[in-house]
C-alpha positions as CSV (number, residue, x, y, z in Angstrom):
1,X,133.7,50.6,-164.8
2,X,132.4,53.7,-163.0
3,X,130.3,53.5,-160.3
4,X,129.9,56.1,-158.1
5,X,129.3,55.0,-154.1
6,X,128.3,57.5,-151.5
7,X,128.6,56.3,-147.8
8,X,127.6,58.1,-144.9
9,X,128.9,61.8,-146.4
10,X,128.1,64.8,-144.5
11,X,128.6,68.0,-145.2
12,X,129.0,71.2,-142.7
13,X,129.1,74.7,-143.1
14,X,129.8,75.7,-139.6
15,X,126.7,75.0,-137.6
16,X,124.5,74.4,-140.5
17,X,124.0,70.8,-141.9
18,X,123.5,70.9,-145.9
19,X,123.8,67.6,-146.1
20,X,123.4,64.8,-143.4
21,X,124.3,60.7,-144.0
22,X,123.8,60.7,-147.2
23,X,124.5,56.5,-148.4
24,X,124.3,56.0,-152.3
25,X,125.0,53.2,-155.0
26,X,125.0,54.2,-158.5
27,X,126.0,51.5,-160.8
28,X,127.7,51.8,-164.0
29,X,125.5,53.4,-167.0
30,X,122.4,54.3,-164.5
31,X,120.8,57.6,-165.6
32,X,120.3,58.7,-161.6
33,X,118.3,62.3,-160.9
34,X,118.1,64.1,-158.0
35,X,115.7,66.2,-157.5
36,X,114.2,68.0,-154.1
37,X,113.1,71.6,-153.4
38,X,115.5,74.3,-152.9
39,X,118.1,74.0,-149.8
40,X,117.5,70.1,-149.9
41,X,121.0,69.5,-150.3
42,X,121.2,68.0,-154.1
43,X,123.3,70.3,-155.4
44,X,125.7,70.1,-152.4
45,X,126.0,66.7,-152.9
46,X,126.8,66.5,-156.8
47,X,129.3,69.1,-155.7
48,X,131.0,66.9,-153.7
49,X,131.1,64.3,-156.0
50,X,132.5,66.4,-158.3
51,X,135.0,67.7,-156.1
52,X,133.9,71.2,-156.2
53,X,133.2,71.0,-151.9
54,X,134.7,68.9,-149.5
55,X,133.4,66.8,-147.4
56,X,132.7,67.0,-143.7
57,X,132.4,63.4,-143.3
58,X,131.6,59.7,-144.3
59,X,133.1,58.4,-148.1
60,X,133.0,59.1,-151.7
61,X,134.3,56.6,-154.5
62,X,134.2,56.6,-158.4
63,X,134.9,53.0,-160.1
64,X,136.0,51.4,-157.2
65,X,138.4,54.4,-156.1
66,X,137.9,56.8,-153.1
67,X,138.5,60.1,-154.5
68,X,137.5,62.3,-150.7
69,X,141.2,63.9,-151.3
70,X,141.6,63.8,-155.2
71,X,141.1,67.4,-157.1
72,X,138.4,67.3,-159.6
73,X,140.6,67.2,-162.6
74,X,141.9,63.7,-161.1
75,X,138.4,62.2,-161.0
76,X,137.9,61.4,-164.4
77,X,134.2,63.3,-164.3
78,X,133.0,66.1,-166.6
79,X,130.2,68.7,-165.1
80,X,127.6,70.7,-167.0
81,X,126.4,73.6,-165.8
82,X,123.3,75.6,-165.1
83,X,125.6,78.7,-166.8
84,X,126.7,77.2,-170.0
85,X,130.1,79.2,-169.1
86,X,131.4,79.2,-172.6
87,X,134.6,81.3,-174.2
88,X,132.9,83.7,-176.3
89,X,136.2,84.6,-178.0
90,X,136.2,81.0,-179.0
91,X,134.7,79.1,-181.8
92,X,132.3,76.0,-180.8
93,X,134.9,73.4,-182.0
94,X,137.6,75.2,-179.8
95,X,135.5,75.6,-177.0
96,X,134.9,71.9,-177.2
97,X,138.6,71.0,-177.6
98,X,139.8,73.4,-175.0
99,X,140.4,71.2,-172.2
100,X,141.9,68.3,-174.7
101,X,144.6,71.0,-175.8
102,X,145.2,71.2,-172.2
103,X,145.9,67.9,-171.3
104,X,148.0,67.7,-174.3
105,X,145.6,64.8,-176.6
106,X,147.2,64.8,-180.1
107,X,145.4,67.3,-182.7
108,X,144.1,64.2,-185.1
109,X,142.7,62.6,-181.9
110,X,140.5,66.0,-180.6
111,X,139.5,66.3,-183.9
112,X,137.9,62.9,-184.2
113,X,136.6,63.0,-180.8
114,X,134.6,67.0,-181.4
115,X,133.7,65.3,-184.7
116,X,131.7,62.5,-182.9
117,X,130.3,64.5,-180.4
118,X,129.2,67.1,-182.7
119,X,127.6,64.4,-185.0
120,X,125.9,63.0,-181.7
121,X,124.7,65.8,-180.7
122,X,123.2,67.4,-184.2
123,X,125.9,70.6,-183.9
124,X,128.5,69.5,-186.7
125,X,127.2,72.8,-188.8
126,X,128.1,75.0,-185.8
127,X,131.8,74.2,-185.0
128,X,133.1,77.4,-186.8
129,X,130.5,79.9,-185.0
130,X,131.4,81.5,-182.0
131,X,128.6,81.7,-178.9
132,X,126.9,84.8,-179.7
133,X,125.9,83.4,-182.9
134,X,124.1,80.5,-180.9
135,X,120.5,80.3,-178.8
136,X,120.4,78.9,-175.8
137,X,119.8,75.8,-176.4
138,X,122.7,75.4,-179.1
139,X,125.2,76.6,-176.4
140,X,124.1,74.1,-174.2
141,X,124.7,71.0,-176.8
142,X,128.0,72.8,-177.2
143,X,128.2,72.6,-173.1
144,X,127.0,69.1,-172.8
145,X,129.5,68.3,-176.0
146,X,132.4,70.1,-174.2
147,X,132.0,67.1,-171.4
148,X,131.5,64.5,-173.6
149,X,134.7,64.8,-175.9
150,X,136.6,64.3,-172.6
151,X,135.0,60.5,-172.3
152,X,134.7,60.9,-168.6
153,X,133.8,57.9,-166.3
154,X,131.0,59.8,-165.1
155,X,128.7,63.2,-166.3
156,X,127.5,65.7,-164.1
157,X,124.5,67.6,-164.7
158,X,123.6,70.9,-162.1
159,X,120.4,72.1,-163.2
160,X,121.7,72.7,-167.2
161,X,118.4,73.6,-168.1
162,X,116.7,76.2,-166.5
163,X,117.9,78.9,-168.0
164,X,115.9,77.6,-171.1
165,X,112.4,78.4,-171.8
166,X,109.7,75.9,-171.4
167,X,109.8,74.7,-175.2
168,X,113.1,74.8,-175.2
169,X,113.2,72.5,-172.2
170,X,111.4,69.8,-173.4
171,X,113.4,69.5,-176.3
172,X,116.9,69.2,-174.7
173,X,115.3,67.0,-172.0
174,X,115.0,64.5,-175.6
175,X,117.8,65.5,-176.3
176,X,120.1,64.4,-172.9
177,X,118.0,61.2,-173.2
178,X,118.8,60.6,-176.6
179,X,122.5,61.4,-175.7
180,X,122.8,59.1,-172.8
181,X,121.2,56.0,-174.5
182,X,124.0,56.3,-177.2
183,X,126.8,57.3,-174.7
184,X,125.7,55.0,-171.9
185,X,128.4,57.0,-169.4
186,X,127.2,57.2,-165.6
187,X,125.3,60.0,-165.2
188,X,124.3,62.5,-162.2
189,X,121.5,65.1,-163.0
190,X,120.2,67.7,-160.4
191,X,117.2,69.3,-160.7
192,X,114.1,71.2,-159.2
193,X,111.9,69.9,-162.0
194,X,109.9,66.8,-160.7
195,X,109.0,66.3,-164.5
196,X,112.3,66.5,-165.9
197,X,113.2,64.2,-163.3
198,X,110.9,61.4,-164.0
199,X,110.9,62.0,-167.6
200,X,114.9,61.2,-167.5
201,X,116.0,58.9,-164.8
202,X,116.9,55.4,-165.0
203,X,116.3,55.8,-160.6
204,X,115.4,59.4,-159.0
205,X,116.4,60.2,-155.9
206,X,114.3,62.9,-153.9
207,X,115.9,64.8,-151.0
208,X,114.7,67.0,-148.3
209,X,116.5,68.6,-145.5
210,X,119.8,67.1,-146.4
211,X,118.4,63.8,-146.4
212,X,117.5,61.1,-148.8
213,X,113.6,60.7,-148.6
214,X,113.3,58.0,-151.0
215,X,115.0,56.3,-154.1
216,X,112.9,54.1,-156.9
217,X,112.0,54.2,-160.7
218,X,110.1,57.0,-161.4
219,X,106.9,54.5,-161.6
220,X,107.8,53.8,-157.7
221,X,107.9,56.8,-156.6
222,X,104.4,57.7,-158.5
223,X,102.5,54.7,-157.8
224,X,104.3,53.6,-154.2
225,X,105.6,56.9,-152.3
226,X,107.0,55.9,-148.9
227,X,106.2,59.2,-147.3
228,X,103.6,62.3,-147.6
229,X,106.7,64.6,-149.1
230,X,107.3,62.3,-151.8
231,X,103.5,61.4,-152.4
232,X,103.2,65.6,-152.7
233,X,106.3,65.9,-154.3
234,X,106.0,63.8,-157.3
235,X,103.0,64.2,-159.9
236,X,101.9,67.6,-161.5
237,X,99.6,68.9,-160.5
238,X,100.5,68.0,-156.3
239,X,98.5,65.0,-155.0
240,X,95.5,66.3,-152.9
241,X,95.7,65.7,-149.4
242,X,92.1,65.5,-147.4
243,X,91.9,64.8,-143.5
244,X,89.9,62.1,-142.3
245,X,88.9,59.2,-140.1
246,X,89.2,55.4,-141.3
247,X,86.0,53.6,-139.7
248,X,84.4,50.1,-140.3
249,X,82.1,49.8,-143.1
250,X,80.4,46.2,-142.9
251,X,83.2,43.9,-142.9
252,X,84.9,46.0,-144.6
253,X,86.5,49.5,-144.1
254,X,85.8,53.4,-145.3
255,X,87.5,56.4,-145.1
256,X,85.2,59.4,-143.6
257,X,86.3,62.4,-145.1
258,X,83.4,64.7,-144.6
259,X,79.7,64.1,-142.9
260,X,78.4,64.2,-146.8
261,X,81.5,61.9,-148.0
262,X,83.0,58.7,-147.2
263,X,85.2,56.2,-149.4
264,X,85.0,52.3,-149.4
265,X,88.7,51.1,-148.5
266,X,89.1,48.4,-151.6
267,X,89.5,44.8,-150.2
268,X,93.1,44.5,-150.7
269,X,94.3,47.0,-148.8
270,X,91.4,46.6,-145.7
271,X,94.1,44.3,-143.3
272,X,97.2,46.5,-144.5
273,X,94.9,49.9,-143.1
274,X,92.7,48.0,-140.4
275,X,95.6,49.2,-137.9
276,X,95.0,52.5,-138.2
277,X,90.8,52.1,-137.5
278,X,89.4,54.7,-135.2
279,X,92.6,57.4,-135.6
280,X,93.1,60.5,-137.9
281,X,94.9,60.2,-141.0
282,X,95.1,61.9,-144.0
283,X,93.5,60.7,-147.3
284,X,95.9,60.9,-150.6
285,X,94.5,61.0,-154.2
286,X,96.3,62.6,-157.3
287,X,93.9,64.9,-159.4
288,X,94.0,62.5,-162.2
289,X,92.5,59.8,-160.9
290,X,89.7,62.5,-159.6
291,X,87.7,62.5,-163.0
292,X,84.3,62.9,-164.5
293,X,81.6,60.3,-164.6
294,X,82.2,57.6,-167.8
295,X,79.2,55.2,-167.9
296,X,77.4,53.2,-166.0
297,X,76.0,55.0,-162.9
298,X,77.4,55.0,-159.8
299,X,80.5,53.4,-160.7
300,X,81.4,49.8,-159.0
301,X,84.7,48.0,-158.6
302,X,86.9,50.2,-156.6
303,X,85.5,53.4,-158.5
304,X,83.1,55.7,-156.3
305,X,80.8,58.5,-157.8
306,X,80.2,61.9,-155.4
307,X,79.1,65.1,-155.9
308,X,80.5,68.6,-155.6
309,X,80.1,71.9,-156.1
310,X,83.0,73.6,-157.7
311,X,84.6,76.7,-156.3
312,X,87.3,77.5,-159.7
313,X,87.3,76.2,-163.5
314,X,90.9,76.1,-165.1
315,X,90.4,75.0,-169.0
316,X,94.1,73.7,-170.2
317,X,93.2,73.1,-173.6
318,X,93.8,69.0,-173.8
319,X,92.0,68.7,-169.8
320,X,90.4,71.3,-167.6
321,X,91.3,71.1,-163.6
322,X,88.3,71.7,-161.5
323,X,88.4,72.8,-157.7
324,X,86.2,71.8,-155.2
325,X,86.5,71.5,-151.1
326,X,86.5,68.4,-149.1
327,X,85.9,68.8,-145.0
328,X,87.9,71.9,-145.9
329,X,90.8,71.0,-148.0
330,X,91.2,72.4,-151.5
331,X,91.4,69.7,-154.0
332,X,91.9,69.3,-157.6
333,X,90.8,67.0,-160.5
334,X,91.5,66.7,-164.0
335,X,88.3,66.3,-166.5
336,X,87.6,66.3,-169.9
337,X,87.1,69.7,-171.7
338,X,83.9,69.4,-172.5
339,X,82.7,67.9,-168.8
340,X,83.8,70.7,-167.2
341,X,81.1,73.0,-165.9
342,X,81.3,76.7,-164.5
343,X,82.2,77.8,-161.5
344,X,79.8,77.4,-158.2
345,X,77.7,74.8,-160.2
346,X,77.6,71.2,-158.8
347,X,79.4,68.5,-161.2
348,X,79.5,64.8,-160.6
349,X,83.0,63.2,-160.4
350,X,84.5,59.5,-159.7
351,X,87.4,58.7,-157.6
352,X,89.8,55.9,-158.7
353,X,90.1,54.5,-154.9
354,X,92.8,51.4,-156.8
355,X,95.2,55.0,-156.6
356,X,94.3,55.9,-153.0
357,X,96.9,56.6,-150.2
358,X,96.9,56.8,-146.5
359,X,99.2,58.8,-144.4
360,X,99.8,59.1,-141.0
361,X,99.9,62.6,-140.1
362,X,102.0,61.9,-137.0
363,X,105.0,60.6,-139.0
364,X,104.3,61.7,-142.8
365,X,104.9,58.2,-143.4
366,X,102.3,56.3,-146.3
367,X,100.5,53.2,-144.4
């Protein structure tokens, strides 16, 4: 078995705090991400994990064993990198079987074993070409095949692909998924990419400040963010934030977001949001559940029709995002190509208030 179990680490570079208490359970198999802005403290931590940095406090165990004082080559772990760090003087099968020769595996065993992770990962043709020879994304299935010939307890991903380009990307984010699902080892994976994070993980993780922020399926963290940095954090384009007032509308409750626009609260959420009646708080909406107008007029259920003028058009091809102000704030919604109109004319648009958020602007944290 290999899970991996973080509790309490810290870790110090003099004064500075790169990462603070950070308590993790990854269980055996779990595809686990994460992902934060830069300087949040992600890549710190897989490097502790992997040995690569000590720690300045708490406790770090793989299958049941604290490794805080083991080297990495006693961990049993194998780390891809954002550099593919490859010997070019080196064909891709000895490149592979480098670090079995070192250990000393018998030659009919490395064999078999760059066999089967050349066959898994589609790079049997390659084995006698050297790395120049290769794109970018072939040297990274010879990176990723590198690690997976030593049949770690647990794989460790640091950002391996942004050094591709965006087409590229896609395609070896299949590809690691496709990899895992027929490898099935514990996996870490750091990244930047909110999308290559939710398109991957089994759970994400999203940091910030050298803190954990929140931990869910990528559907939680979408649908039920705890705090405003995870609500803006997750979801391309950001979710739009819009100040406002929550006041009493009938029985019921509205948000006031403007003297020209106010929301009805739907039902189920009026006692979870009647605490906050009378204060400031900040309205959350993602742009796709900002769209155009589709049948009957002024919407009904917990749909409600406004309208806007438009400050910018962006046509995407598939979608076209369209700009408008509320009391102020910049926000964004995605329509259909052909609803879209020009720039500085008004448009009607209907917000999906089943997908609404409130926030607390004193603690960032989602009511």
């Amino acid at each position: 078995m290999a899970e991996v179990a973080l509790r309490n680490v810290v870790k110090k570079y003099d004064d500075v705090v790169a990462v603070s208490g950070v308590s993790l359970d990854i269980p055996n198999h779990e595809f686990l991400v994460l992902v934060g802005p830069s300087g949040c403290g992600k890549s710190t931590t897989l490097r502790m994990i992997a040995g690569l940095e000590e720690i300045s406090g708490g406790e770090i165990s793989i299958g049941g064993e604290v490794v805080n004082d083991l080297p990495p080559k006693d961990r049993d772990i194998a780390m891809v990198f954002q550099n593919y760090a490859l010997y070019p003087h080196m064909t891709v099968a000895e490149n592979m079987s480098f670090g079995l020769k070192l250990r000393k595996f018998p030659k009919s065993e490395i064999k078999t074993r760059v066999d089967n992770a050349a066959r898994i990962l589609d790079i049997t043709e390659l084995l006698e070409r050297r790395p120049k020879q290769l794109s970018g994304g072939q040297r990274q299935r010879v990176a990723m095949g590198r690690a997976i010939v030593r049949n770690p307890k647990v794989f460790l991903f640091d950002e391996p692909l942004s050094n591709l380009d965006a087409k590229l990307r896609v395609q070896m984010r299949t590809e690691i998924k496709r990899v895992h699902q027929k490898v099935k080892t514990t996996t870490v994976y750091v990244t930047h990419d909110q999308v290559e994070a939710m398109t991957l993980a089994d759970r994400v993780v999203v940091m910030n400040g050298g803190r954990i922020e929140q931990i869910g399926t990528p559907n939680e963290l979408y649908h039920q963010p705890k705090t405003r940095f995870v609500a803006g954090f997750i979801g391309s384009p950001a979710m739009n934030f819009m100040p406002g007032k929550l006041e009493t509308n009938g029985s019921g409750l509205k948000v006031r977001l403007s003297d020209a626009l106010s929301f009805p609260v739907p039902e189920n959420r009026a006692a979870r949001y009647r605490p906050a009646l009378g204060k400031d708080i900040l309205f959350g909406l993602r742009p796709e559940h900002i769209t155009e107008t589709r049948g009957s007029n002024g919407a009904g259920g917990n749909h409600q029709d406004f309208s806007t003028v438009l400050d910018v058009v962006e046509p995407m091809g598939m979608e076209t995002m369209v700009f408008f102000k509320v009391g102020g704030a910049e926000v964004c919604g995605r329509v259909e190509p052909t609803a879209a109109k020009g720039s500085g004319e008004t448009m009607q648009l209907r917000a999906n208030l089943d997908h609404m958020h409130l926030i607390d602007p004193a603690t960032n944290l989602v009511l």
